[in-house]
C-alpha positions, -999 to +999 in steps of 0.1 A: +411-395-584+431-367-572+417-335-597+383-344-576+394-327-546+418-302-563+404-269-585+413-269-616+418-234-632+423-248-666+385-258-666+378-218-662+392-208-700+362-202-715+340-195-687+337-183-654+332-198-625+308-175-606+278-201-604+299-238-599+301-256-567+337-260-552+320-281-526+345-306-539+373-288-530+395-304-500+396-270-477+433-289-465+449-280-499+458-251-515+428-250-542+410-236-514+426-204-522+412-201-556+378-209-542+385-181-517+393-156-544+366-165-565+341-160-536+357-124-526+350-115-563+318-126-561+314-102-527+329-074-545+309-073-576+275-065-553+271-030-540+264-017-509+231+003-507+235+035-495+197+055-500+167+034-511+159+034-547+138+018-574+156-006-600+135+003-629+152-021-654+145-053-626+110-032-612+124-038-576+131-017-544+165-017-528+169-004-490+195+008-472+222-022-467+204-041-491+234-058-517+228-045-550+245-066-578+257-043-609+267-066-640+287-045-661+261-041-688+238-024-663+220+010-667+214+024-635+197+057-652+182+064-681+208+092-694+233+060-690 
């Protein structure tokens, strides 16, 4: 079956796919691209960690170059 190897974008309309596999995925065809994107998303919705600091919403330390990931719905202070 050919949609095995292929992504298929249409199966993304009412979700995301942050969290699926694309193990599937032949890395010769150009579905790999999506994958590619999705994974550079996924990159660019962490932070960089610039000055230690304590998450008090997740009760954990983050160091310097530690990846910090920020959902949208996150309070990173209280006056937030």
């Amino acid at each position: 079956m050919i949609t095995s190897i292929l992504f298929y974008k249409g199966k993304y309309v009412n979700k995301v796919p942050f969290k699926d596999s694309f193990k599937h995925v032949d890395k010769n065809k150009a579905s790999i691209k999506y994958v590619e994107a999705i994974k550079e998303v996924i990159q660019m919705a962490k932070y960089e960690v610039i000055e230690g600091f304590h998450d008090l919403e997740d009760d954990k330390d983050y160091f310097v170059g530690d990846r910090f990931p920020k959902p949208a719905n996150k309070r990173l202070s209280k006056s937030d």
